[in-house]
ZAVO-407280 format. One record per residue: x, y, z of N, C-alpha, C in turn; residue in one letter. Coordinates in pm, whole numbers, plus 50000, padded with zeros to 5 digits. Layout:
N
XYZXYZXYZa/...
***
This chain:
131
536215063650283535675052450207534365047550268x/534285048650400533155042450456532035051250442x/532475067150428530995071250381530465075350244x/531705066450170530595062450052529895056150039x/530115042550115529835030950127528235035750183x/528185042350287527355045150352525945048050293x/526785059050201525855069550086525275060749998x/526105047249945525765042249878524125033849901x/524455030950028523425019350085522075027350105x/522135042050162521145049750174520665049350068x/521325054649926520635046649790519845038849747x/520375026249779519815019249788517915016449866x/518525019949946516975022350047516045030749954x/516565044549983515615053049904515055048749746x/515695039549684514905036649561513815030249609x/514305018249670513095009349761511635020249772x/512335025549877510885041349912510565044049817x/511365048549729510835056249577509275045749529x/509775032749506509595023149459508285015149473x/508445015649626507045016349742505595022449692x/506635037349720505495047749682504925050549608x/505445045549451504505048349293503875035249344x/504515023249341503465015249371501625020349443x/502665025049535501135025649635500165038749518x/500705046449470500425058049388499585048249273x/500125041349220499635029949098498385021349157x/498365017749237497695011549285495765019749303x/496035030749322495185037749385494185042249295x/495525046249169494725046248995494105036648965x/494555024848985493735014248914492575013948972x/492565015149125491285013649210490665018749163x/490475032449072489155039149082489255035448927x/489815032848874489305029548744488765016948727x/488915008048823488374994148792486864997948910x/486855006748981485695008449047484505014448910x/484875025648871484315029748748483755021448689x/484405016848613484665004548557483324990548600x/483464990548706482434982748785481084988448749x/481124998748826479685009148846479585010648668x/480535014148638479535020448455479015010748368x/479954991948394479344981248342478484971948408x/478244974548537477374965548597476144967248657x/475184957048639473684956048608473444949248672x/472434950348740471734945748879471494928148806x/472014921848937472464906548903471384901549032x/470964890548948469924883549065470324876549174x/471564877649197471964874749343473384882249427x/472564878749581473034893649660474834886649618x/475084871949638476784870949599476864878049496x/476254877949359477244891149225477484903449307x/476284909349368476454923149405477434925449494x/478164918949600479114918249696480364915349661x/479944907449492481244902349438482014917649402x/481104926049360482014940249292482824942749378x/482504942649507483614949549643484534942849613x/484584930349567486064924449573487074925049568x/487244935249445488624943649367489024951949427x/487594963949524488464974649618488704968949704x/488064955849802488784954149914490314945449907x/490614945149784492014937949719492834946949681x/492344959649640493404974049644493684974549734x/492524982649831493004983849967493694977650034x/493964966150017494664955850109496154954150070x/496134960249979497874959649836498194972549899x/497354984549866498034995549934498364993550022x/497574995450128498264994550234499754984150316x/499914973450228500834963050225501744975650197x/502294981250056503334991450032503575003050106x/502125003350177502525018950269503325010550388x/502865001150453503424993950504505164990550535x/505484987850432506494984350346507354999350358x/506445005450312507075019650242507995026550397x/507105025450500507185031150642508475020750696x/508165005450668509634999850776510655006350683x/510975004350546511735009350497512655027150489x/511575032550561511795047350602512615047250739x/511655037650804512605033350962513835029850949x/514295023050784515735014250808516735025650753x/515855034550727517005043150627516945054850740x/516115058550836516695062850928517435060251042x/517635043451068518385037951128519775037751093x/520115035450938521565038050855521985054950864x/521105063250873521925073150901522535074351030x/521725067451136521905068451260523665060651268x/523565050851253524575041251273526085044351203x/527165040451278528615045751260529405027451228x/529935026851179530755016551156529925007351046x/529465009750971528635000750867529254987650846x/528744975550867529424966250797528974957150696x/527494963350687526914955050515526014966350433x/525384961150370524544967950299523274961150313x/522504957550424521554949950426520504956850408x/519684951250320518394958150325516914949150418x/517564941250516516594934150614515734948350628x/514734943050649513234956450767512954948650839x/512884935850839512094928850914512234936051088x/512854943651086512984948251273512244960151251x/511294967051163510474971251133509374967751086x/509174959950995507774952250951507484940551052x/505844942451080505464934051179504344925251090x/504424920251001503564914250900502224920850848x/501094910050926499944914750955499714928450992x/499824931651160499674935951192500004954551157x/501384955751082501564967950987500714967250925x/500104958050851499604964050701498184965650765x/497934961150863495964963350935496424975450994x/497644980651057497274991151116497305004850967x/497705003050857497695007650772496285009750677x/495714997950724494294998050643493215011150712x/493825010850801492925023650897493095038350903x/494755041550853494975051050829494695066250727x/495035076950774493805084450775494615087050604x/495255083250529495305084450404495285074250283x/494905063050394494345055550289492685050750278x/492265048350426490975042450480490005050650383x/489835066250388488235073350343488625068250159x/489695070650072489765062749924488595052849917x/489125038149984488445027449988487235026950052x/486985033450175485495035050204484525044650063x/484845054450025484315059449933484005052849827x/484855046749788484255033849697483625023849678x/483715021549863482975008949845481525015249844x/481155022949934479545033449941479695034449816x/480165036449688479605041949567479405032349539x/480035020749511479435005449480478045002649494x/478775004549698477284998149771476235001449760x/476045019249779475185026649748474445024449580x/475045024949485474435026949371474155012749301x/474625002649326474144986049279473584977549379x/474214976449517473424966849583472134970249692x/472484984449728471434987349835469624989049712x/
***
């Protein structure tokens, strides 16, 4: 009985992951379509705030992704911790002994599969409207 119970909770987790991950996948689409989007409707504005304003949206993706990769990773930690563990006695889905707030999601902003996305965008911005 207990390793259904078990099976069950791993379930549980893994949708989470599942869940995480289109997010972060969704997220990444929109970025370049609202970057597009930017660059194909916008026209040199007489002040340097409009032009800095465009970055706004990618540095607000970027900052969402990486929150879910974030997310995505303690949640990988907890579901390899439940396999680890013998005597189950809840179904908790706490991470918090994996997520470190801030500091996950900044060390995430740097990482080597999300960071070059958002730099690339912002240079196409930067490069083609404000410089």
């Amino acid at each position: 009985m207990q390793e259904v119970s078990k099976h069950k909770h791993l379930e549980f987790i893994q949708h989470i992951i599942t869940r995480m991950a289109n997010n972060s996948f969704l997220l990444k689409g929109w970025s370049l379509t609202i970057s597009t989007a930017i660059v194909g409707l916008a026209s040199k504005s007489e002040g340097i705030a409009g032009d800095y304003f465009m970055l706004f949206p990618v540095v607000l993706f970027w900052y969402l992704d990486s929150y879910y990769l974030s997310q995505e990773k303690a949640f990988r930690d907890l579901y390899n911790k439940v396999i680890a563990e013998t005597g189950m006695t809840s179904y908790s889905l706490d991470n918090s002994e994996f997520y470190n707030g801030v500091s996950s999601v900044l060390s995430k902003v740097v990482s080597i599969t999300i960071a070059p996305l958002y730099i690339a965008q912002i240079a196409f911005i930067y490069f083609g409207f404000i410089s």
